[in-house]
Z-matrix of the N, CA and C atoms (Angstrom, degrees):
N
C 1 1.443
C 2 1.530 1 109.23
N 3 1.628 2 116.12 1 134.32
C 4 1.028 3 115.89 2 176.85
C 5 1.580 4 124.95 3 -82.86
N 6 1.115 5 133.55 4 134.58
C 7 1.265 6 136.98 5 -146.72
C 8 2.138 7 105.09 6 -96.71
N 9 0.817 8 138.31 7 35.69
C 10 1.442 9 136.90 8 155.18
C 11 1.694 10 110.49 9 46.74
N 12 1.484 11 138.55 10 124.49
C 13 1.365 12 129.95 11 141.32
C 14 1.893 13 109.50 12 -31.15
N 15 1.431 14 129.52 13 -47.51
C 16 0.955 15 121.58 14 -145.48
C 17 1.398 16 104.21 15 -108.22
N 18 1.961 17 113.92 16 -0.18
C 19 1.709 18 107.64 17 152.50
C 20 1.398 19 98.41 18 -78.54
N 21 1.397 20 118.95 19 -49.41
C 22 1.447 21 114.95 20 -168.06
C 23 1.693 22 118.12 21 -27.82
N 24 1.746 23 103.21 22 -55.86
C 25 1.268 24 133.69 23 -168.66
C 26 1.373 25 102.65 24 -65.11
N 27 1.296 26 118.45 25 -62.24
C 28 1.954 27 122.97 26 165.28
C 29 1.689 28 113.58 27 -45.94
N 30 1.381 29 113.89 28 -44.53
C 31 1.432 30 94.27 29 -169.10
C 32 1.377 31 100.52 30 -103.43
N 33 1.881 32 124.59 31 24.20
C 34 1.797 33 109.71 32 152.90
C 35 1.488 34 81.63 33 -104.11
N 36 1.498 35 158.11 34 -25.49
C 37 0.999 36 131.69 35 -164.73
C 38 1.675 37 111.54 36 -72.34
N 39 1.115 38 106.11 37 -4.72
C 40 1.965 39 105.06 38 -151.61
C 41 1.732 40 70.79 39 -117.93
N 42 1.131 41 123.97 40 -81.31
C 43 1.823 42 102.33 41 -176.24
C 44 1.208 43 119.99 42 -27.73
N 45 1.399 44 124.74 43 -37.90
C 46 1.380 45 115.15 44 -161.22
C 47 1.344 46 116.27 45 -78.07
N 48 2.224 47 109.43 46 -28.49
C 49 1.324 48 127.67 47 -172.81
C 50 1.815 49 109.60 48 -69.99
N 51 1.367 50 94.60 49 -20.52
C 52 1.731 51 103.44 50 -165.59
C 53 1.314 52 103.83 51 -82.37
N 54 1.594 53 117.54 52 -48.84
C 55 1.330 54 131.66 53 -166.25
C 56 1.661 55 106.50 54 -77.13
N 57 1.352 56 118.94 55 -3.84
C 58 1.616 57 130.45 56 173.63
C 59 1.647 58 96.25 57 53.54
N 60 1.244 59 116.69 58 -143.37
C 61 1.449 60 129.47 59 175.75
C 62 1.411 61 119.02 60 -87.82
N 63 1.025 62 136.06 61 15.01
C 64 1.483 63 148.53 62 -169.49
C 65 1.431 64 103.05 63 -90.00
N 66 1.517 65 133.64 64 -73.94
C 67 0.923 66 117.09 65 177.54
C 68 1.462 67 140.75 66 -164.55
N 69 1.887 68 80.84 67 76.47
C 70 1.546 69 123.34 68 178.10
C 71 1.399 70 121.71 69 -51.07
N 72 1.279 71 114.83 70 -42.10
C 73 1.411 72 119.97 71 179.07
C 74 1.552 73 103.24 72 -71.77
N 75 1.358 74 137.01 73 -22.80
C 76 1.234 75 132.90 74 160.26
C 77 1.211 76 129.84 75 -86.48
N 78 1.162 77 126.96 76 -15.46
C 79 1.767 78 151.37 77 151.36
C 80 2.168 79 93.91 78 -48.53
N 81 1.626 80 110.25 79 -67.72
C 82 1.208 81 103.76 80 -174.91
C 83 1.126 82 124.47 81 -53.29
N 84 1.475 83 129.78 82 -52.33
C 85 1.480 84 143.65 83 -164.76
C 86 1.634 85 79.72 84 -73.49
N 87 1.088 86 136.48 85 -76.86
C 88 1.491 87 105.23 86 -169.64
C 89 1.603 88 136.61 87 -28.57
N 90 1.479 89 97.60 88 -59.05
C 91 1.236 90 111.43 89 169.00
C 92 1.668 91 110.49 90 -55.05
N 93 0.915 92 135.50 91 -17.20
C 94 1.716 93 126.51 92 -164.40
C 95 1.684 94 80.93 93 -108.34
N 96 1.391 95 133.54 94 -19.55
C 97 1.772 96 125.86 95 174.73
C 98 1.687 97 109.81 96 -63.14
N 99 1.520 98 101.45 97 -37.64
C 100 1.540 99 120.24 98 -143.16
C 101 1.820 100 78.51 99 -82.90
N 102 1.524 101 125.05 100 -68.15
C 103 0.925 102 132.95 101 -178.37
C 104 1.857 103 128.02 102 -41.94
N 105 1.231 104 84.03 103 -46.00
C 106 1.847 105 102.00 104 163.74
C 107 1.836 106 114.58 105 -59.46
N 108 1.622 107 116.97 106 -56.05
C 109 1.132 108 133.42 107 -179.86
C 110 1.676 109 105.11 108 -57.06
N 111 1.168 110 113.89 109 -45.69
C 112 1.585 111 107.90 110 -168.43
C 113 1.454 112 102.41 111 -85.56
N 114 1.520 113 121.55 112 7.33
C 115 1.802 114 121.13 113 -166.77
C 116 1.761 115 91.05 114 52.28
N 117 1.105 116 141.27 115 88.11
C 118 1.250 117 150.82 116 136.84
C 119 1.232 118 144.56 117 -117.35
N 120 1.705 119 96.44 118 28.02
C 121 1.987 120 107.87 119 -147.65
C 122 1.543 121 90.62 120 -79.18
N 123 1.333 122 122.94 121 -38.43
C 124 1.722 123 136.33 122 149.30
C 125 1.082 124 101.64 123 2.78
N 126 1.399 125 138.10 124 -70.64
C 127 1.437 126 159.35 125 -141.86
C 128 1.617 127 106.35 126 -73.57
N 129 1.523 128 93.56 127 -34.66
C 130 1.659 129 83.47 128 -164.70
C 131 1.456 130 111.55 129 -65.13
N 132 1.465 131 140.67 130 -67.86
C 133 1.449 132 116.87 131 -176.65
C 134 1.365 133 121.00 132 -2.24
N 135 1.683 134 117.54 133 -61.97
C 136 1.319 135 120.57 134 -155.10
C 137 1.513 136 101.19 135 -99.34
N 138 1.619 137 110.85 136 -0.83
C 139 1.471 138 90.97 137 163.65
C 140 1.332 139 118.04 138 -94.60
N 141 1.477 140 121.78 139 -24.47
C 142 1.302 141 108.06 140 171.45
C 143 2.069 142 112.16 141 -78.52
N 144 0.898 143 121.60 142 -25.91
C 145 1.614 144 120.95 143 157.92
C 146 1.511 145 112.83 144 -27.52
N 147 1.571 146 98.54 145 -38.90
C 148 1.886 147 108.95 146 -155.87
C 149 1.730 148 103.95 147 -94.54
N 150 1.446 149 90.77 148 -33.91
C 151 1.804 150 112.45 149 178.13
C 152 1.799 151 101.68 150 -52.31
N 153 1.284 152 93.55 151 -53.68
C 154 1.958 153 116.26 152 -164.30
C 155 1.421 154 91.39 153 -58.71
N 156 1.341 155 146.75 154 -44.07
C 157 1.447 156 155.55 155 -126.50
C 158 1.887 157 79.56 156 -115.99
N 159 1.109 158 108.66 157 -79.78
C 160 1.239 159 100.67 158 -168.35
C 161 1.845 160 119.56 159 -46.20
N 162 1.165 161 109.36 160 -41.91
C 163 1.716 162 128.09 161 -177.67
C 164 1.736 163 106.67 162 -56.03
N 165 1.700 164 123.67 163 -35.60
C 166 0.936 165 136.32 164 176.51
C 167 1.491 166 114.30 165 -74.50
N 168 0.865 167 105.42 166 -44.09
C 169 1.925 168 114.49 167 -175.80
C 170 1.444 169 95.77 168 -83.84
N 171 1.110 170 146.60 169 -35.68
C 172 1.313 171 141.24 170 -167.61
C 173 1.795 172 103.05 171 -79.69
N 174 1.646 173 103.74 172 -37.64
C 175 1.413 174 101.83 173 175.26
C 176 1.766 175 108.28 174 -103.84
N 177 0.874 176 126.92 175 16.95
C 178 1.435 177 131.76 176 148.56
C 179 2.025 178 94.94 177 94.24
N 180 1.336 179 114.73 178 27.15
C 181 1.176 180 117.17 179 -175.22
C 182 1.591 181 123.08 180 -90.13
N 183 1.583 182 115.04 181 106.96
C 184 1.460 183 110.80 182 175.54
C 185 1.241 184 107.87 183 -75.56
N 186 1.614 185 128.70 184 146.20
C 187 1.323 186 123.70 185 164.59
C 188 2.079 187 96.35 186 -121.17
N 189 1.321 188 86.30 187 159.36
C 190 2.019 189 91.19 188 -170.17
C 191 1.652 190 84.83 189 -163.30
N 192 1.388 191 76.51 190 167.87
C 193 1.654 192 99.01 191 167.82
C 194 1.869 193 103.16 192 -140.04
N 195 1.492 194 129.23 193 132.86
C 196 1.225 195 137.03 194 147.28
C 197 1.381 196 131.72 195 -63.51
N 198 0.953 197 154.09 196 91.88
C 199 1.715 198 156.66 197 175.21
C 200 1.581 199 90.31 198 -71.42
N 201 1.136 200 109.31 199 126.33
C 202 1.365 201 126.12 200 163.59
C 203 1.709 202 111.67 201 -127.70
N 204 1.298 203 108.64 202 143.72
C 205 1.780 204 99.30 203 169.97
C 206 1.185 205 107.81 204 -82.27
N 207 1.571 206 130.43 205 -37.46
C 208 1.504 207 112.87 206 -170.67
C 209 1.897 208 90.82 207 -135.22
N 210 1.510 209 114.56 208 159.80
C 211 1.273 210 137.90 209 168.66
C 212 1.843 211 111.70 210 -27.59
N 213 1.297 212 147.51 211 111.23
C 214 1.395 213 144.67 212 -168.58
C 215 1.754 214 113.01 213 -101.39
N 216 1.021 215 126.46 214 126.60
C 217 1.489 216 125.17 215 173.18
C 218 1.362 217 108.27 216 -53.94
N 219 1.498 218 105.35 217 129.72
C 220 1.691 219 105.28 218 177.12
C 221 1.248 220 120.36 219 -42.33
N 222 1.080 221 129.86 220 -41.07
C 223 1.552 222 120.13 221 -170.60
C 224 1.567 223 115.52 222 -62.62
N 225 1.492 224 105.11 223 -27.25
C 226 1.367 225 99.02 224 -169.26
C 227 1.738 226 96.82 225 -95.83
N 228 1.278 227 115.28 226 -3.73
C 229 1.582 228 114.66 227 165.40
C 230 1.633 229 121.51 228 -72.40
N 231 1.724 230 93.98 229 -34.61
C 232 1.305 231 105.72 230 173.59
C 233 1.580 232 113.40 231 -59.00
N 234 1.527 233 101.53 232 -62.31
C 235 1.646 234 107.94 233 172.77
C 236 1.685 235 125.19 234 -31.01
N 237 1.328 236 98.43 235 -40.67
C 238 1.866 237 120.73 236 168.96
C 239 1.346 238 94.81 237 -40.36
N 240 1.354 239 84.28 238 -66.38
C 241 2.255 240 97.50 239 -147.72
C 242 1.131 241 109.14 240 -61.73
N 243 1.771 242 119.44 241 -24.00
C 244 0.887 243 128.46 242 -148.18
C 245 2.195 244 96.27 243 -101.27
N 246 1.092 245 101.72 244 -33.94
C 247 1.047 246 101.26 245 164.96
C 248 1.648 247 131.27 246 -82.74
N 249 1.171 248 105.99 247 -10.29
C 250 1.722 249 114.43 248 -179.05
C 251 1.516 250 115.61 249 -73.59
N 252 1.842 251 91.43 250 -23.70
C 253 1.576 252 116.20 251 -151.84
C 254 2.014 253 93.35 252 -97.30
N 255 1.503 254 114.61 253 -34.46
C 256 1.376 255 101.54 254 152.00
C 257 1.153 256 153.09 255 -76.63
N 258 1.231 257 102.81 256 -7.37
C 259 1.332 258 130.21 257 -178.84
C 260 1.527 259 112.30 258 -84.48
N 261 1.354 260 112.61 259 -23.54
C 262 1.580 261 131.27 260 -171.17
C 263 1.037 262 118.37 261 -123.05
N 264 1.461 263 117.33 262 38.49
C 265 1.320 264 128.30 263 -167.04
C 266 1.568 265 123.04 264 43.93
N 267 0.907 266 142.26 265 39.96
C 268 1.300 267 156.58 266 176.81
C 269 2.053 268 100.92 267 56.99
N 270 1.015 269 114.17 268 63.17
C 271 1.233 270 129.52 269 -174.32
C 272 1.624 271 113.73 270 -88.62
N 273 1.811 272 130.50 271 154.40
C 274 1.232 273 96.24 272 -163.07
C 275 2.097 274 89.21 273 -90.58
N 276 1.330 275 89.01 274 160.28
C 277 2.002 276 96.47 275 171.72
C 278 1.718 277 105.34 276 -95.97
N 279 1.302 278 75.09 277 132.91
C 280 2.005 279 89.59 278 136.28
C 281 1.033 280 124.16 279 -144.78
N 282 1.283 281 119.78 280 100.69
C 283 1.383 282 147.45 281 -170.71
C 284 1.409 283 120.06 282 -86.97
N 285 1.185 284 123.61 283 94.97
C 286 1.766 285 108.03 284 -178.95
C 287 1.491 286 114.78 285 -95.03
N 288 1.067 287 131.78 286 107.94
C 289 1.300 288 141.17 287 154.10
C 290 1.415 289 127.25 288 -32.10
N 291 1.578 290 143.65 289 124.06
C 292 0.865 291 150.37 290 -162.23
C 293 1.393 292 124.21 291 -164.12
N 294 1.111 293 119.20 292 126.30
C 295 1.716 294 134.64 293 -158.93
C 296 1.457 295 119.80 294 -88.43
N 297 1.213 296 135.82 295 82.34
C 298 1.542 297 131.03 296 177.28
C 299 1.296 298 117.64 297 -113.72
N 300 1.317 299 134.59 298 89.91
C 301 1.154 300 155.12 299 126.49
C 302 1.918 301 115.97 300 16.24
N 303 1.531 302 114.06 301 -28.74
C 304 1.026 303 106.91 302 -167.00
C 305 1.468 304 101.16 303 -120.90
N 306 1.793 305 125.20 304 21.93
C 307 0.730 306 113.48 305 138.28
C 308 1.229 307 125.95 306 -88.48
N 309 1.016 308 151.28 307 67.48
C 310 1.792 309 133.38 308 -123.66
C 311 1.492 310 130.20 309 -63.21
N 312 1.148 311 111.89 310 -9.20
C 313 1.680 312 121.25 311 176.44
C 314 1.858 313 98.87 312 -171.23
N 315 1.423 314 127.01 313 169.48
C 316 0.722 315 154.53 314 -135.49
C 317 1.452 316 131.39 315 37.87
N 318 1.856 317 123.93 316 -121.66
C 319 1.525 318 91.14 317 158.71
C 320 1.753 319 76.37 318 -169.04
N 321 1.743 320 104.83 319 169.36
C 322 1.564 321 112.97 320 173.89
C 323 1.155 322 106.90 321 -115.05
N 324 1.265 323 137.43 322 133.38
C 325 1.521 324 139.32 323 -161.86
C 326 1.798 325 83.43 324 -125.44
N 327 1.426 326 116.40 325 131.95
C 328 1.195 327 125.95 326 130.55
C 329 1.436 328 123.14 327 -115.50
N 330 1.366 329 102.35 328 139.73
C 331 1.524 330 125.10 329 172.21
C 332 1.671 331 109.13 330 -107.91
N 333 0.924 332 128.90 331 119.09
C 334 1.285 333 134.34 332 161.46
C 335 1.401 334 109.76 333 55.44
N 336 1.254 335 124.86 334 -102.78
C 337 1.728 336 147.80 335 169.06
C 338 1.380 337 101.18 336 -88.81
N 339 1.170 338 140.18 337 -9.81
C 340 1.437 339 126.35 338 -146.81
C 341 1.581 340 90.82 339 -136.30
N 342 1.467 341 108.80 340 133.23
C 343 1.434 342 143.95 341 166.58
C 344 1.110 343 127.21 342 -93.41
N 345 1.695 344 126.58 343 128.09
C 346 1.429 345 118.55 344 -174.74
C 347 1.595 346 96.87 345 -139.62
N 348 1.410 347 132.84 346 93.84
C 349 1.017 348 153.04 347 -128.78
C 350 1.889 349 97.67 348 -121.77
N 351 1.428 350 117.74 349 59.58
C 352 1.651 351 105.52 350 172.81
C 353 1.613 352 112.54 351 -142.52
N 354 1.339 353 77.38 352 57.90
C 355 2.323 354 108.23 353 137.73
C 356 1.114 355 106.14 354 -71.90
N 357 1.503 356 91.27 355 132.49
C 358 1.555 357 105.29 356 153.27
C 359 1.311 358 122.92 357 -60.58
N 360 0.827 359 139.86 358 -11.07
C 361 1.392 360 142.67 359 -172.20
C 362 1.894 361 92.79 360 -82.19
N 363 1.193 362 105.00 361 -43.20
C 364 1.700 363 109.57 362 -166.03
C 365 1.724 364 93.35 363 -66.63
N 366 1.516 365 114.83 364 -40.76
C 367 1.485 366 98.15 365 -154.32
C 368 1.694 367 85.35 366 -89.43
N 369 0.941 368 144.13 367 -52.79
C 370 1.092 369 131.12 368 172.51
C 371 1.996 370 118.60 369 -21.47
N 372 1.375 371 113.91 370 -37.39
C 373 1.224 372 115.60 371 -169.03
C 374 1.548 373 100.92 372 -81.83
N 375 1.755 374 112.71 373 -41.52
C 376 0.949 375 99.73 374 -178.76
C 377 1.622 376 151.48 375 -70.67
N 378 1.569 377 80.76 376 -11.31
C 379 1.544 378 130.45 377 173.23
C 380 1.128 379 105.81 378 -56.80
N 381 1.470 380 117.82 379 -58.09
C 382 1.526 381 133.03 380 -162.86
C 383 2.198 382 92.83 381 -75.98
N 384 0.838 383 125.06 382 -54.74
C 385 1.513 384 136.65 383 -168.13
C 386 1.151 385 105.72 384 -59.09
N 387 1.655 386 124.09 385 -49.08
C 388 1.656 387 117.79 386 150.71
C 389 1.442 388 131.97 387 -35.53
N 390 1.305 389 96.29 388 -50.32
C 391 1.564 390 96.50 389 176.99
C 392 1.154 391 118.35 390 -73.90
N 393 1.394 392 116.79 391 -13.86
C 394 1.600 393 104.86 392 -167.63
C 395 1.902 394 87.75 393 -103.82
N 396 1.239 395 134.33 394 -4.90
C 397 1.550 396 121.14 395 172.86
C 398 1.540 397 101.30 396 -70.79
């Protein structure tokens, strides 16, 4: 049976949660033996990808990114955060902010798996695709 990045990633995340802080640094070097021994060092990118995913949901952590076309006054950034964070059960964010110009006004929020796509640039396209059906 082939062994998965994302058992790998589950069974150092669940050793590491059991073993608390005691003795993590020996939890790792195992895991980097086990990984070495099976030729699986390949794996790691997508096991720590899978580690990060799991570590977030276990501690209730959304990660997103905002597309904005131009720079936003805090308050109405706050209002963002502040609304992402009710919507998600009051979960903690990390939100990275990011500036694109070629959406030209509104903004694209990703959350996790989930897309919220209202640029102008989008309604403009879609605008244009109506008219031409």
């Amino acid at each position: 049976m082939k062994i998965t990045a994302k058992q790998y990633a589950n069974a150092l995340f669940e050793s590491l949660k059991e073993a608390g802080n005691k003795k993590q640094d020996e939890i790792i070097t195992n895991f980097a033996n086990v990984l070495i021994s099976y030729n699986h060092v390949s794996y790691l990118p997508n096991i720590i990808n899978n580690f990060n995913k799991i570590w977030d949901k276990d501690n209730n952590i959304i990660k997103g990114e905002i597309v904005i076309a131009r720079e936003i006054g805090e308050n109405i950034e706050k209002e963002i955060k502040n609304f992402i964070k009710k919507e998600n059960g009051n979960k903690v964010l990390e939100i990275e902010k990011r500036i694109d110009k070629n959406i030209k006004g509104g903004f694209v929020l990703r959350l996790g798996d989930r897309l919220v796509d209202a640029s102008l640039k989008t309604r403009v396209e879609d605008l244009k695709n109506k008219m031409i059906d």
